[in-house]
C-alpha positions as a Markdown table, in Angstrom:
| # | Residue | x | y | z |
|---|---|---|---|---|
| 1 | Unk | -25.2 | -4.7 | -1.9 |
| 2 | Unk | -22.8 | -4.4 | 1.1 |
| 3 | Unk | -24.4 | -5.2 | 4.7 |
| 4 | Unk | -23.8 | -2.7 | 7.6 |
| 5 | Unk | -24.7 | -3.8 | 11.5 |
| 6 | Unk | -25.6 | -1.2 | 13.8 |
| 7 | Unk | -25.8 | -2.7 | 17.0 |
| 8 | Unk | -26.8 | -1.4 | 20.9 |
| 9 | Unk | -23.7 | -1.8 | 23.2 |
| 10 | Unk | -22.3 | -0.7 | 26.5 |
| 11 | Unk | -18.3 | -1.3 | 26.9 |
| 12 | Unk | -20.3 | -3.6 | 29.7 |
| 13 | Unk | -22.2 | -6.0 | 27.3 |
| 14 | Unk | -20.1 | -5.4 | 23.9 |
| 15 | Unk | -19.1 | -9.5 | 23.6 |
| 16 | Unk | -22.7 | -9.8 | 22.4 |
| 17 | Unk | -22.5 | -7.1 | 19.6 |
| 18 | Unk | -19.1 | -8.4 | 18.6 |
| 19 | Unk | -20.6 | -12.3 | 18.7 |
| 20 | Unk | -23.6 | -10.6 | 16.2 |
| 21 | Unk | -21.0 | -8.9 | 14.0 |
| 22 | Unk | -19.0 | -12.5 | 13.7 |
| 23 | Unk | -22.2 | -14.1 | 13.3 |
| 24 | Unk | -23.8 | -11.6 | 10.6 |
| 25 | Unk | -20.3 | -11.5 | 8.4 |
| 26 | Unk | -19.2 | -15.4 | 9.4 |
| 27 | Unk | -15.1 | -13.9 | 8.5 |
| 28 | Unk | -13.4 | -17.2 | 7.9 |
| 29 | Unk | -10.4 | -17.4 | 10.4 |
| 30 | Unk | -10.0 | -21.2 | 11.1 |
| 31 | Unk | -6.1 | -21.5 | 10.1 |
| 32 | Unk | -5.5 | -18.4 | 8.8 |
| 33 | Unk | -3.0 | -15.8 | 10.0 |
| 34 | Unk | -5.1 | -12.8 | 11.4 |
| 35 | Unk | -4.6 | -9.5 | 12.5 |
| 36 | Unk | -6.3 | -7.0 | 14.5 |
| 37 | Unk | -6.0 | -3.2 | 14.4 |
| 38 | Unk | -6.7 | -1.0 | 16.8 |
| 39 | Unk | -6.8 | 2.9 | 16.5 |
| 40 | Unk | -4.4 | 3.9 | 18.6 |
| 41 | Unk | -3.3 | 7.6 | 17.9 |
| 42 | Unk | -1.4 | 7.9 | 21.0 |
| 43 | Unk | -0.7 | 7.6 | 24.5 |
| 44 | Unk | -4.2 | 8.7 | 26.1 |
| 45 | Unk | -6.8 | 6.8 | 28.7 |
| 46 | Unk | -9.8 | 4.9 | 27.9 |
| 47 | Unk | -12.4 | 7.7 | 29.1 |
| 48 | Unk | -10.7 | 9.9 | 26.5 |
| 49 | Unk | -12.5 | 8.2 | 23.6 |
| 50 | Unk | -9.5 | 9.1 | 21.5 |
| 51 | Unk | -8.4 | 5.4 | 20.9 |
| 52 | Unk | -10.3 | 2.1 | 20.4 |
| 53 | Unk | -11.6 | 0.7 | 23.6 |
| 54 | Unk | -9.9 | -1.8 | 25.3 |
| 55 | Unk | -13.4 | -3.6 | 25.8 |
| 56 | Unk | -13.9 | -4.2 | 22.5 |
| 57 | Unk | -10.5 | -5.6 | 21.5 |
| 58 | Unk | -11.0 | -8.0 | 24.5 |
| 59 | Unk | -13.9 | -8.9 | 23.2 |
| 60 | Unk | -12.5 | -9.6 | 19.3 |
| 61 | Unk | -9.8 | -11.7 | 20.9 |
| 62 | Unk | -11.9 | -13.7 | 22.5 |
| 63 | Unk | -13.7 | -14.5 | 19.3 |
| 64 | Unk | -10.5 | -14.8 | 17.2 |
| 65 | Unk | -9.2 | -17.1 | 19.3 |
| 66 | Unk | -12.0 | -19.5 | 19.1 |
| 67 | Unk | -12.1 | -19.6 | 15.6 |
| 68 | Unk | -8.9 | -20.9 | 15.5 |
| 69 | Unk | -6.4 | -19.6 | 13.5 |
| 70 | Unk | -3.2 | -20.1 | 12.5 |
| 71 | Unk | -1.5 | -17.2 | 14.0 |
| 72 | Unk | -3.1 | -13.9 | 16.1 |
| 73 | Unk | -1.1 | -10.7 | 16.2 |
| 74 | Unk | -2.5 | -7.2 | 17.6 |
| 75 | Unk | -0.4 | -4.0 | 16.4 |
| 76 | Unk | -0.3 | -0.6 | 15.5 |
| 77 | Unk | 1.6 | 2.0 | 14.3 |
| 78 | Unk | 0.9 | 5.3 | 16.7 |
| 79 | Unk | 0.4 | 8.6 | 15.0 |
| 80 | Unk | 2.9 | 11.8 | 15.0 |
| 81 | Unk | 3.0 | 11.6 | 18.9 |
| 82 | Unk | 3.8 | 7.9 | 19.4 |
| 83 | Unk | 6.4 | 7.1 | 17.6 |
| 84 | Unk | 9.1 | 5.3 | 19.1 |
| 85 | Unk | 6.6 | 4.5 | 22.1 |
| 86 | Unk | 4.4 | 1.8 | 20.6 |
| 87 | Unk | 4.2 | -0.7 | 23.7 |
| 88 | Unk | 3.9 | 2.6 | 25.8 |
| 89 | Unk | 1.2 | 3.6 | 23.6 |
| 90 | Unk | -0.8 | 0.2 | 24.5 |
| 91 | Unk | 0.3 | 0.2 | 27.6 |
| 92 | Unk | -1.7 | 4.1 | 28.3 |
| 93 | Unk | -4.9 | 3.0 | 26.2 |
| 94 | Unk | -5.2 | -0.3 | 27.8 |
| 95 | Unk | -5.5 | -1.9 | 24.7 |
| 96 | Unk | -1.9 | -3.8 | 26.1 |
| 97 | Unk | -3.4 | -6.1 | 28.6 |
| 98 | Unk | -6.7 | -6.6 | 26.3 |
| 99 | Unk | -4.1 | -8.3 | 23.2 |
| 100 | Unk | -2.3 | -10.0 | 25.9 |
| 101 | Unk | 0.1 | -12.3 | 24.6 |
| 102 | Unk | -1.0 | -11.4 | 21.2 |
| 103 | Unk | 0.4 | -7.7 | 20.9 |
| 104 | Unk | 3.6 | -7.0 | 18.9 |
| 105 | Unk | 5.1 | -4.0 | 17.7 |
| 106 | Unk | 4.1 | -3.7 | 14.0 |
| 107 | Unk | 7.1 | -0.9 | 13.3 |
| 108 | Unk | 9.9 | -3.2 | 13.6 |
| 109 | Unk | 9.9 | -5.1 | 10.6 |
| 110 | Unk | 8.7 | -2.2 | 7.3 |
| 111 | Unk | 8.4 | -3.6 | 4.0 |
| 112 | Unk | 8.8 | -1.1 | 0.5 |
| 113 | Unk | 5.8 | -0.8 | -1.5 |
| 114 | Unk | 5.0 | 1.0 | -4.9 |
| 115 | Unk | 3.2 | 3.8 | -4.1 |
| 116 | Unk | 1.4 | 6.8 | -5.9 |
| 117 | Unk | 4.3 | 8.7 | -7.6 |
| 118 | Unk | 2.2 | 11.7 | -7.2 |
| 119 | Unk | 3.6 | 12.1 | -3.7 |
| 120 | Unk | 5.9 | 9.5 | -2.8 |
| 121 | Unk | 7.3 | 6.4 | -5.1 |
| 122 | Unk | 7.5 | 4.3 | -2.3 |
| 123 | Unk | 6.2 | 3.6 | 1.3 |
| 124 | Unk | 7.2 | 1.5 | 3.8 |
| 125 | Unk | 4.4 | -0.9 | 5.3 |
| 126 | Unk | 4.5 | -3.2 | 8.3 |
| 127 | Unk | 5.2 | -6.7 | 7.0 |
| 128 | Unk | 2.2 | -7.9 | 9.7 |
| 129 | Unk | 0.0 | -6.3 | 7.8 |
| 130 | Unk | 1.0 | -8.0 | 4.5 |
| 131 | Unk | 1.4 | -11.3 | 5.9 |
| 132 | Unk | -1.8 | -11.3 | 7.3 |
| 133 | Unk | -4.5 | -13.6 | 5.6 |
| 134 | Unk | -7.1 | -11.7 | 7.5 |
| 135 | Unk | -6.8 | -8.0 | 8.8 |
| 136 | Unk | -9.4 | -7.2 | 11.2 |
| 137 | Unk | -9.9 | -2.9 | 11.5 |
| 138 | Unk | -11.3 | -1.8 | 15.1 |
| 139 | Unk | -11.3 | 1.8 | 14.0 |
| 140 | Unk | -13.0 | 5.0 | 17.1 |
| 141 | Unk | -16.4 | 6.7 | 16.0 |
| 142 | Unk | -14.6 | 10.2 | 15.0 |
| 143 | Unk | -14.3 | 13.1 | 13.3 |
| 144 | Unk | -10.9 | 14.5 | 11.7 |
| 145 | Unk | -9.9 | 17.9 | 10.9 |
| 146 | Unk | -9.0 | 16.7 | 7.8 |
| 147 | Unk | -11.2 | 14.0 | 6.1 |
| 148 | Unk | -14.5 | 15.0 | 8.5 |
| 149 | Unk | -15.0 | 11.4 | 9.3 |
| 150 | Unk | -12.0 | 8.9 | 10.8 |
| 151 | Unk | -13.3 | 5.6 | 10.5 |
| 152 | Unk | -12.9 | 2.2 | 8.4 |
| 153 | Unk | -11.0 | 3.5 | 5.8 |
| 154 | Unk | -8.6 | 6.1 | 7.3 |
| 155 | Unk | -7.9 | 3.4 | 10.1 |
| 156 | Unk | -5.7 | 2.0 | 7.5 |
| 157 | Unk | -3.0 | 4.6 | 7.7 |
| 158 | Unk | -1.3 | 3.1 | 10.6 |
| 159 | Unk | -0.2 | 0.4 | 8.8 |
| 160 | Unk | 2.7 | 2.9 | 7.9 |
| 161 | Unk | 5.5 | 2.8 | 10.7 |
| 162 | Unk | 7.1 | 5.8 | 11.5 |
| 163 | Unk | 7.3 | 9.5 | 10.0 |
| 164 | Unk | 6.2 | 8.5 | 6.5 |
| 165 | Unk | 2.9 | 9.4 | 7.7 |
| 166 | Unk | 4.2 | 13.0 | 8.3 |
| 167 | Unk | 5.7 | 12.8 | 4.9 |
| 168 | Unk | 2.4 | 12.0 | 3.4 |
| 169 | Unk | 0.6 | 14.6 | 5.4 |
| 170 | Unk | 2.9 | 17.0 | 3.9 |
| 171 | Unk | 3.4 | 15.9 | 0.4 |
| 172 | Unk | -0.6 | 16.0 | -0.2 |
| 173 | Unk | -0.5 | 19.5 | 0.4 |
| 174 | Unk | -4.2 | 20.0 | 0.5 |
| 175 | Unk | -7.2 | 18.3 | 2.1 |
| 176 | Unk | -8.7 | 17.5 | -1.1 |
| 177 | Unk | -5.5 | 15.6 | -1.8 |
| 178 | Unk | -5.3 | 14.0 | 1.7 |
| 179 | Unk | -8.5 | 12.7 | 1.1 |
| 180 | Unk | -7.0 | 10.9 | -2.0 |
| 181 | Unk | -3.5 | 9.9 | 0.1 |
| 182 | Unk | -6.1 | 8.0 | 2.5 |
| 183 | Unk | -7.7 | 5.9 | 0.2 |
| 184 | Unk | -4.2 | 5.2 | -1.5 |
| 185 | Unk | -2.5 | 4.2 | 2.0 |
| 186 | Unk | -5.7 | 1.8 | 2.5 |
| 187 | Unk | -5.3 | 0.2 | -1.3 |
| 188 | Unk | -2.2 | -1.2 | -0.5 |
| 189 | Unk | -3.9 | -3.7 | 1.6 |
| 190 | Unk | -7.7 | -3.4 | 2.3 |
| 191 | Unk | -8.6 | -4.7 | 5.9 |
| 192 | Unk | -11.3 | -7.0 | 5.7 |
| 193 | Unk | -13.7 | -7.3 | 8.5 |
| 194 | Unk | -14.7 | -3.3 | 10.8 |
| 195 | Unk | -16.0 | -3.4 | 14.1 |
| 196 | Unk | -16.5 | 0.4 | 14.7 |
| 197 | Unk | -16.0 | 1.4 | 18.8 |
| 198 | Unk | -19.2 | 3.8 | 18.4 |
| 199 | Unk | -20.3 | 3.1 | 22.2 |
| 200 | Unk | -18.3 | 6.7 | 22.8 |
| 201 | Unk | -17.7 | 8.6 | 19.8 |
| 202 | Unk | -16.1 | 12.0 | 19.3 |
| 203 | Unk | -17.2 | 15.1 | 17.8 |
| 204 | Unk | -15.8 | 18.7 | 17.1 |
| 205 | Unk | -12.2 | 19.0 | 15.5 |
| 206 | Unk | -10.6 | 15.6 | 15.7 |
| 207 | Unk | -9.2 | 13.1 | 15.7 |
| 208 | Unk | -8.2 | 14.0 | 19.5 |
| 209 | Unk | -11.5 | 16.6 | 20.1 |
| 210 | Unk | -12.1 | 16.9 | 23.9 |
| 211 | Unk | -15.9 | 16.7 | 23.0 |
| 212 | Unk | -17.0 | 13.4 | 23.3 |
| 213 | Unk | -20.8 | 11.6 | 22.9 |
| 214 | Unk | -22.5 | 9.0 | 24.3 |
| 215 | Unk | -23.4 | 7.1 | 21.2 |
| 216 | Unk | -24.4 | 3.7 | 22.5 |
| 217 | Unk | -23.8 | 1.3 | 20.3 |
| 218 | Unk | -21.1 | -0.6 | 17.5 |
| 219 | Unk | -20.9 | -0.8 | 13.7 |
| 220 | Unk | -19.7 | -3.5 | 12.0 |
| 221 | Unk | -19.4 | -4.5 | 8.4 |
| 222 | Unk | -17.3 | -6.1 | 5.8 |
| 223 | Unk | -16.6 | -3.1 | 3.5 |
| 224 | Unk | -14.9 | 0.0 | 4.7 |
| 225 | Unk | -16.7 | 2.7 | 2.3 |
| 226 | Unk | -20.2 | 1.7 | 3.4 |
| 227 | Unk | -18.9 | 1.7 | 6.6 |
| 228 | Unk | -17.6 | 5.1 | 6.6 |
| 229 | Unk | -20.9 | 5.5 | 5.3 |
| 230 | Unk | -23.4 | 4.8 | 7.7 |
| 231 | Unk | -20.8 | 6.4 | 9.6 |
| 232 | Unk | -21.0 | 9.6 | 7.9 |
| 233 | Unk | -25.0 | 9.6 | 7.7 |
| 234 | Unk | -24.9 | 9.5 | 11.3 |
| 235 | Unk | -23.1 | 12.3 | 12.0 |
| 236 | Unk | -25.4 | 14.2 | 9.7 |
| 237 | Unk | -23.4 | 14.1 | 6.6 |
| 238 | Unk | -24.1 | 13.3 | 2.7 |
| 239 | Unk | -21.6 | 10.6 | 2.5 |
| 240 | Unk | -21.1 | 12.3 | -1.6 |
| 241 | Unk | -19.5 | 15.2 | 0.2 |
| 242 | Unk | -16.8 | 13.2 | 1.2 |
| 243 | Unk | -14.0 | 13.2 | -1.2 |
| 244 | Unk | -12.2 | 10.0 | 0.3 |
| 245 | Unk | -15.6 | 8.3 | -0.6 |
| 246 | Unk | -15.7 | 9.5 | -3.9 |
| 247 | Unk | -12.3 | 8.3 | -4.5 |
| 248 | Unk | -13.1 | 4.9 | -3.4 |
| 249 | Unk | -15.9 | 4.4 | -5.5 |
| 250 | Unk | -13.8 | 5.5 | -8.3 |
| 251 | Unk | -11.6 | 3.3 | -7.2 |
| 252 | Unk | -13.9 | 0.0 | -7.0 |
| 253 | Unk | -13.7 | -0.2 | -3.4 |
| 254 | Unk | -17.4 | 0.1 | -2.8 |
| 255 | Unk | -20.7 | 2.1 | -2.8 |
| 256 | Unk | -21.3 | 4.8 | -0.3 |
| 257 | Unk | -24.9 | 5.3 | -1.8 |
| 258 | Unk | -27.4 | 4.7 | 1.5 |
| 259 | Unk | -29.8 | 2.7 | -1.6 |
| 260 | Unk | -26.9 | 0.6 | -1.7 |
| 261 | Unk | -26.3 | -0.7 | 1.5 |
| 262 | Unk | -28.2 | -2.8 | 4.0 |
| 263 | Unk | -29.1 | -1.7 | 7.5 |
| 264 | Unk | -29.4 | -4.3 | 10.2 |
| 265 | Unk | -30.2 | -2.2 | 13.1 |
| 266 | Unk | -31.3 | 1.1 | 13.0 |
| 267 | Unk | -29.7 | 4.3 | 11.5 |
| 268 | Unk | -30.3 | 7.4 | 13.3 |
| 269 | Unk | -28.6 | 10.5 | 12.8 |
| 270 | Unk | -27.4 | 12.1 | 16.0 |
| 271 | Unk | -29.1 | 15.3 | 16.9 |
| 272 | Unk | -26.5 | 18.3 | 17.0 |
| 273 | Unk | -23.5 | 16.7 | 16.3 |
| 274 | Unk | -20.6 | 18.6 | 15.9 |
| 275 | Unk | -18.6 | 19.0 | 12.9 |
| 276 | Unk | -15.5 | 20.2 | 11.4 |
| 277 | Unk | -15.7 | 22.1 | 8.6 |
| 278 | Unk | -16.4 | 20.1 | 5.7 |
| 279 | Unk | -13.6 | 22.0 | 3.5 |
| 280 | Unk | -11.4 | 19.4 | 5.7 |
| 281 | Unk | -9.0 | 22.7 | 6.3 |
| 282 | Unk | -9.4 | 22.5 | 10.5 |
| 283 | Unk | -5.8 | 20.7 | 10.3 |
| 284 | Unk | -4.6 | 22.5 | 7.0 |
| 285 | Unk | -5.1 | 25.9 | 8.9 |
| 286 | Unk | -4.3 | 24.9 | 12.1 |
| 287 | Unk | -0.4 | 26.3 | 12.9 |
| 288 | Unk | 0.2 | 24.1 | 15.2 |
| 289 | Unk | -0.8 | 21.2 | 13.5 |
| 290 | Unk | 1.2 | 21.8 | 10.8 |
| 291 | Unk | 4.4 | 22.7 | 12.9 |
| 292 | Unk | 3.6 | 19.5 | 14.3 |
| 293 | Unk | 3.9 | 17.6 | 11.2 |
| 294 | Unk | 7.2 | 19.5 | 10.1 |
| 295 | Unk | 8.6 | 18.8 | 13.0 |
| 296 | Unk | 8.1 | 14.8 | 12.8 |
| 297 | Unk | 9.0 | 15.0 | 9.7 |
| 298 | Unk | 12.4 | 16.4 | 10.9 |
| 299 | Unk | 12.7 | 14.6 | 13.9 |
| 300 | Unk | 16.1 | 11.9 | 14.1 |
| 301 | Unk | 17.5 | 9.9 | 17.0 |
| 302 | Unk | 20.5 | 10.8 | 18.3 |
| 303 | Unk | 23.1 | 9.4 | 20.6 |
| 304 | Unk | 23.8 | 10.4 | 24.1 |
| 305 | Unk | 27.5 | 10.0 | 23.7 |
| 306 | Unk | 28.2 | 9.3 | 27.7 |
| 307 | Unk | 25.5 | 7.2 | 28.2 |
| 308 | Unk | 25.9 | 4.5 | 24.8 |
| 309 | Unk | 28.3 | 1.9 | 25.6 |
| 310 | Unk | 28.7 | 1.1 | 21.7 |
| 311 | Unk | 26.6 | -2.3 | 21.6 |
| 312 | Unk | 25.2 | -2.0 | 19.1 |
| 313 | Unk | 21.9 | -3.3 | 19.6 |
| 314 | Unk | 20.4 | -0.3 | 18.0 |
| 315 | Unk | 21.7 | -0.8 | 14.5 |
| 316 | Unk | 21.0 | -4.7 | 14.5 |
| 317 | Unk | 17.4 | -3.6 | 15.5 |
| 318 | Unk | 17.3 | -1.1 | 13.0 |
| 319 | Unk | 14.5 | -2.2 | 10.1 |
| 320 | Unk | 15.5 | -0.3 | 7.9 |
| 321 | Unk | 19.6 | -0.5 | 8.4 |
| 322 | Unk | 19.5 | 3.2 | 8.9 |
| 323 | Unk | 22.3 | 2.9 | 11.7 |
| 324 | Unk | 25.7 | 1.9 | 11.3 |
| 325 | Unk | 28.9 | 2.0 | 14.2 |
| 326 | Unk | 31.6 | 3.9 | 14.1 |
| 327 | Unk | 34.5 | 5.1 | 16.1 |
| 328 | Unk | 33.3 | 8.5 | 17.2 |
| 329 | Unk | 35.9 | 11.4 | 15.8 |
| 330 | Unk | 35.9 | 12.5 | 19.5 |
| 331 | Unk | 37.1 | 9.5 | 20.8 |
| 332 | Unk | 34.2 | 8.3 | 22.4 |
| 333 | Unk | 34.6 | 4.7 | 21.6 |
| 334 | Unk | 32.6 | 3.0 | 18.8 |
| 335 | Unk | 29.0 | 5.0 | 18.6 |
| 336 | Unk | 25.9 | 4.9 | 16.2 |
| 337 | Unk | 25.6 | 6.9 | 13.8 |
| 338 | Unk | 22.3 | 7.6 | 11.7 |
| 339 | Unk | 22.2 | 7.8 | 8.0 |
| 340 | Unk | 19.2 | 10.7 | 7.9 |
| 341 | Unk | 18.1 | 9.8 | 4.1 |
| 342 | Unk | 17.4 | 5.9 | 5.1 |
| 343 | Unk | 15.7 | 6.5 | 8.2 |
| 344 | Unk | 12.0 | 6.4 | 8.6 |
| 345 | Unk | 11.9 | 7.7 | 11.9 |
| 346 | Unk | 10.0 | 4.4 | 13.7 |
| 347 | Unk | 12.4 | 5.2 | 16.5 |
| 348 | Unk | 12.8 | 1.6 | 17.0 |
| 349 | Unk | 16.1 | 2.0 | 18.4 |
| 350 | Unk | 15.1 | 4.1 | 21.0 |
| 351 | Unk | 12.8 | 1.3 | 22.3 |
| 352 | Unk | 15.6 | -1.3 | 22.3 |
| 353 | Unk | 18.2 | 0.6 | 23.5 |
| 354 | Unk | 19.0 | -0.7 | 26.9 |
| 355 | Unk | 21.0 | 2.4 | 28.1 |
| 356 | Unk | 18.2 | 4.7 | 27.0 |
| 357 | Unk | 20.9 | 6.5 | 25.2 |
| 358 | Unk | 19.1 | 7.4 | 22.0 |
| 359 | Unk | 16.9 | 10.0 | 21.9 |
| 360 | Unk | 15.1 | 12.5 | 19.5 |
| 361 | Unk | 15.9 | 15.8 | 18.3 |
């Protein structure tokens, strides 16, 4: 039986819920090389209650830190509007100065893993995330247009750098099979340890929804599907009607059965809450979102011939060795030029490049 804490909070007084959560769970971090993950989506303010709260990673930090372990790194990997702006990304959510010395960009260093052949063979993965003894998921109270609820287990997907979320997005081709591409992304290396930011949660069609609620307090528990659970059963919905869930039972990753998990605290579902509709389509027949996707999918750096003085700091940066320098036909001097099929689209080079001569098209 998995144990879920559901704990009163204010972004004020959450140290104390995160010191219960430690103290409930006891994770085990004394010399062991941990990792926390925010949510961060994209460049937006705190009040938005689109990204984890800075508050509470302050707070998990602190607690981290006193444990003792062998190494602490915060990252991310942004969604479809941050890449190639992760430390900007941060830097907007405040979630920047709450890592402190502890933030790195995840998306510079991918690793290639098998993947479900049924969409893609292979997917790169930030090597953070692999290295990491201990990953530590601070996924936002939300809904999504596509799985309903965004919580423990889809806060996994960012640990893929660059457009092969896109790629995924498009290459599931349905929400039922999104639902499925979730659970897959998060089997490649399960997180741990959730602390769920549910002191401001979002409603409506997310995972960026305008309408926000005042939810008051943070969930916390050791196993994402009965998690996403209590999650779900707040927000008024049968966590069976969840295909993600399903899959992940299937899949041994847990029970989503309320009989099955243990409440300390108390579950209450919130009156009125505001969903998308539980076909998942919000996303699938939203135009824009699609075109969105497309386009990210599509998206490449590219040189600004005038500006690049051919140093070629952008290829040695490159993770994936997608760039290479060559004398430019036009006699421009010695340029980058991208090899489309190898790049991931992290945009890496884009933050390294001190000339701010690459950019996106």
């Amino acid at each position: 039986m998995s144990g879920v804490l559901i704990h009163p909070a204010t972004y004020g007084n959450i140290a104390s819920a995160v010191d219960r959560a430690f103290s409930l769970f006891s994770p085990d971090l004394a010399g062991k090389n941990v990792l926390i993950k925010p949510n961060v989506l994209r460049s937006a303010a705190p009040a938005d209650g689109i990204t984890t709260h800075p508050a509470l990673l302050s707070a998990v930090v602190a607690k981290v830190r006193q444990a003792g372990p062998a190494s602490l790194v915060v990252g991310d990997n942004p969604g479809l509007r941050g890449y190639g702006a992760n430390r900007q990304c941060f830097a907007a959510t405040g979630l920047l100065d709450a890592a402190g010395e502890y933030y790195k960009n995840i998306g510079h260093d991918p690793v290639q893993r098998p993947f479900n052949p049924a969409y893609m063979e292979q997917v790169s993965v930030s090597r953070e995330v692999l290295d990491a003894d201990v990953v530590i998921s601070l996924p936002k109270f939300k809904t999504h247009g596509l799985t309903i609820v965004t919580g423990a287990v889809k806060n996994s997907y960012g640990i893929l750098p660059g457009a092969v979320k896109a790629r995924l997005h498009k290459a599931a081709g349905s929400p039922e099979r999104f639902h499925e591409v979730v659970v897959d992304v998060f089997m490649l290396r399960p997180a741990d340890f959730f602390i769920v930011d549910a002191v401001v949660g979002m409603e409506g069609n997310g995972p960026a929804s305008p309408d926000l609620r005042d939810i008051g307090c943070v969930i916390a528990g050791d196993n994402a599907v009965a998690v996403d659970s209590v999650m779900a059963q707040m927000m008024g919905i049968d966590p069976g009607a969840l295909r993600f869930l399903r899959y992940a039972k299937e899949a041994g990753l847990g029970d989503f059965d309320p009989g099955s998990i243990r409440i300390e605290g108390r579950l209450e579902t919130i009156p009125d809450f505001k969903l998308p509709p539980l076909t998942g389509d919000a996303i699938a027949r939203d135009d824009s979102a699609q075109a969105l996707i497309v386009r990210r999918m599509e998206v490449r750096p590219k040189v600004d011939a005038e500006a690049c003085t051919g140093c070629g700091t952008c290829a040695e940066q490159c993770p994936v060795e997608a760039l290479s320098m060559e004398e430019s036909a036009k006699g421009a001097g010695t340029l980058p030029i991208v090899d489309e099929k190898t790049c991931i689209a992290c945009f890496c080079c884009q933050e390294v490049c001190p000339e701010m001569a690459i950019r996106l098209e």
